[in-house]
N, C-alpha and C positions, 0 to 999 in steps of 0.2 A: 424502487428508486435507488440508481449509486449513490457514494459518497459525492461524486464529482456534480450530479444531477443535483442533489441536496443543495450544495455547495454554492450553484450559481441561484436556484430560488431563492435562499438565505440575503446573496449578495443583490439581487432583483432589487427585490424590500430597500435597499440600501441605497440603491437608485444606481447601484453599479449592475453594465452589460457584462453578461458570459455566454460568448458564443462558442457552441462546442463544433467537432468538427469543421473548422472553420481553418481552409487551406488559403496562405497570403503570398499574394502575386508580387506585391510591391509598397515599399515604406521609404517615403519620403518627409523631409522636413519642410511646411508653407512658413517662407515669411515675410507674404502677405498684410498680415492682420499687423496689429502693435506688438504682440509678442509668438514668438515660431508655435505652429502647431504641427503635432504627428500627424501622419495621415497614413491609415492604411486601405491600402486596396486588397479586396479578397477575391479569389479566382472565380467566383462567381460576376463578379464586377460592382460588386458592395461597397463602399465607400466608408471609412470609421475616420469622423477626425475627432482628437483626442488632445487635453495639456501636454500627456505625458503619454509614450508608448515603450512597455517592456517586449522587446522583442527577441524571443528563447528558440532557435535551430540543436540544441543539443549541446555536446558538450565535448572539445578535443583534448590533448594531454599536452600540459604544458612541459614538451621533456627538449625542446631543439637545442637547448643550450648546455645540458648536461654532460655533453661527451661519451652519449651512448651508444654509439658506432664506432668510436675509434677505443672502446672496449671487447664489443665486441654482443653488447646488451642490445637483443631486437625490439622493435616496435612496430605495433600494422599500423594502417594508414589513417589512422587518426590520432596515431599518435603516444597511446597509449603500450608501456612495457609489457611485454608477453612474459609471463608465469606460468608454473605447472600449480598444481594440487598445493603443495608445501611453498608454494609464494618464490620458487627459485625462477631465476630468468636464464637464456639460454648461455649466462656463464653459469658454470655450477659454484662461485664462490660468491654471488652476489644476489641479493635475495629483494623483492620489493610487494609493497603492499599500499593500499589506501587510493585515493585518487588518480594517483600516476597508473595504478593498474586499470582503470573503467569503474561499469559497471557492480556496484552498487552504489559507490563512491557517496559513502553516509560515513557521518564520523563514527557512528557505531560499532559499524564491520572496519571499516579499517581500522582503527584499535585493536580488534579479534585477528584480524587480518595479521597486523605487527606483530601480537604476540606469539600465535601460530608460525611466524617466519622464523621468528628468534628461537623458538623452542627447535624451531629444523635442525635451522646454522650451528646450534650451539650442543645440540643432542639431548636435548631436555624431553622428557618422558610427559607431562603434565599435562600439555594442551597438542594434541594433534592436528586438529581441525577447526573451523568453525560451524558452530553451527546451522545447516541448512536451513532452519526455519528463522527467518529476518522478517521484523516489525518494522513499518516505515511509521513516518510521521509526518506529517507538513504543519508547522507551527502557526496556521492562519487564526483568524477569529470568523468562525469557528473554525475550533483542529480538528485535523482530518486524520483518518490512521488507519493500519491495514495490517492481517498476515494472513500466510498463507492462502489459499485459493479461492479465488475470483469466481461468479457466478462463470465467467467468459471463459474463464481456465478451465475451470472442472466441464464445461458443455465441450471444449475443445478436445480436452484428454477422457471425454465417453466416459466421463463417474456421473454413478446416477446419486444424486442428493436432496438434500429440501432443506430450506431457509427456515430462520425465524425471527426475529424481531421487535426488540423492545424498544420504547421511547421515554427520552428523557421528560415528557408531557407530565409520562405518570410516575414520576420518580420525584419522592419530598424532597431529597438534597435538591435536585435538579431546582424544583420549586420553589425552596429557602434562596438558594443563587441568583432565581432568574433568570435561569436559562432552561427556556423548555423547548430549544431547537434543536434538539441529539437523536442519536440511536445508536443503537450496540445490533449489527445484524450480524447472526451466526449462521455457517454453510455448515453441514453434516452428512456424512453415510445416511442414505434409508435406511439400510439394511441391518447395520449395528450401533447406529448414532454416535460414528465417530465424529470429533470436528475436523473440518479440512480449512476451515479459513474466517475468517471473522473482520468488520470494516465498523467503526465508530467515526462517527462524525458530533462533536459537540466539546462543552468544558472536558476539560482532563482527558481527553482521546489517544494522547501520547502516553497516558503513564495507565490508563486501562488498556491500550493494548495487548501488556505485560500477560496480563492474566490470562489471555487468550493462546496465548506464543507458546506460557508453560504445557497449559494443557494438549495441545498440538503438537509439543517434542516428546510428552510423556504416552503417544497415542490416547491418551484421554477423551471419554464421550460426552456429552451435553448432559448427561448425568451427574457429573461432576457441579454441573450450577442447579441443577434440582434439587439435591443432597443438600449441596452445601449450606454452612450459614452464614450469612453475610451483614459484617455491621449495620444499623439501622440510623439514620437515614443515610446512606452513602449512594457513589454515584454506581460503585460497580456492582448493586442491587439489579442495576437494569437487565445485567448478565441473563438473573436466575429468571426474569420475565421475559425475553428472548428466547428462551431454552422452553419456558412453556409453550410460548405462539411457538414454535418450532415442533413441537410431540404434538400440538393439536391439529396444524396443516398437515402432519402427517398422520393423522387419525381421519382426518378426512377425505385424505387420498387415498388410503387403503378403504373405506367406505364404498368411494365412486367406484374403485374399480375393480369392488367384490363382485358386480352385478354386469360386466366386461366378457366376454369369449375367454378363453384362456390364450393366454402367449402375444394378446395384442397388447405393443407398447406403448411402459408409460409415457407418459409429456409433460416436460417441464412447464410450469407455470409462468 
């Protein structure tokens, strides 16, 4: 199950609808009734009416007023400032970062973003870059969080891996909280139990992400949460039981497919 899957069973419970995939034709305001209601049409021809409707197409650059053509600074067609690697734009004396640039447009990386630019403009030795590996977060109840590579990414980019997966159920902080709707799921190399990506859903998912990020910039394996030790009862406990379900699905697949032809491939689960 994704984060996103989790996310809408959680909200189900709650008596709120999450339709996924769900492409909209058309949102109008009825005001019909005593007071307006949304109304969404879905391209299927589904009908949502709602008090309220949040309706999200993406995100353009708010830059029309800044004077950035008659500079001489480009922007594509949504909007958004063009930058190289070092955050410079196509004047070389003017440098930009954070939302105005896109994509990731988290306060996180643009911060990393700014300082990386300043360190350009100004000749500072200290931060060259920012970091490639980026944690999201979505601050919902429950919080949602992520880094690096998606079951959907790594099948795309032909790595071969195996999951594992702990729940907040069996974890005593989780229990003392009250909150036994979570999970910490880790992606990993078969072949060296690298991690490639890791997705929490539940209390604290924003600030256990962390843990995950390090060990993924530092090429770190799931080995790292088996060794380790880890305060008792905390939530990022769930870590080092995720890393086991993770070596035991992979003890089981190397099982099945001792008794295989040789050279017939594996399959993801």
């Amino acid at each position: 199950m994704s984060g996103i899957e989790f996310f809408a069973r959680v909200d189900g419970r709650a008596g709120v609808q999450v339709m996924l995939d769900a492409n909209v034709a058309s949102v109008r305001v009825d005001h019909d009734g005593e007071k307006p209601v949304g109304v969404v049409t879905l391209a299927g021809g589904t009908v949502v009416a709602a008090d309220c409707v949040l309706y999200s197409i993406g995100r353009s650059g708010s830059t029309e007023t800044l004077g950035l053509a008659e500079v001489g600074v480009r922007t594509n067609d949504r909007g958004f400032v063009l930058v190289d690697e070092h955050y410079r734009t196509t004047v070389p004396t003017v440098f930009a970062a954070g939302d105005v640039i896109g994509f990731p447009a988290l306060a996180s990386t643009s911060m990393e973003q700014a300082r990386v630019a300043m360190c350009h403009a100004f000749d500072l030795k200290y931060k060259e870059r920012v970091s490639p590996v980026l944690p999201y977060g979505v601050w919902t109840i429950p919080e949602v969080a992520s880094v690096g590579e998606t079951e959907e990414s790594a099948r795309a980019k032909g790595l071969v891996y195996e999951t594992g997966k702990g729940t907040f159920r069996g974890n005593m902080r989780a229990q003392i909280i009250g909150d036994l709707d979570g999970f910490v799921k880790l992606l990993f190399r078969r072949d060296d139990q690298r991690l490639l990506g890791c997705s929490i859903v539940g209390e604290g998912a924003c600030e256990l992400i962390h843990l995950a990020a390090a060990v993924i910039s530092f090429g770190g394996t799931i080995d790292y949460f088996i060794q380790g030790v880890f305060n008792f009862p905390t939530l990022s406990d769930v870590y080092k039981y995720a890393a086991y379900d993770g070596l035991q699905r992979l003890a089981k697949r190397v099982s099945r497919m001792e008794g295989l032809p040789e050279g017939l491939p594996a399959q993801h689960e």
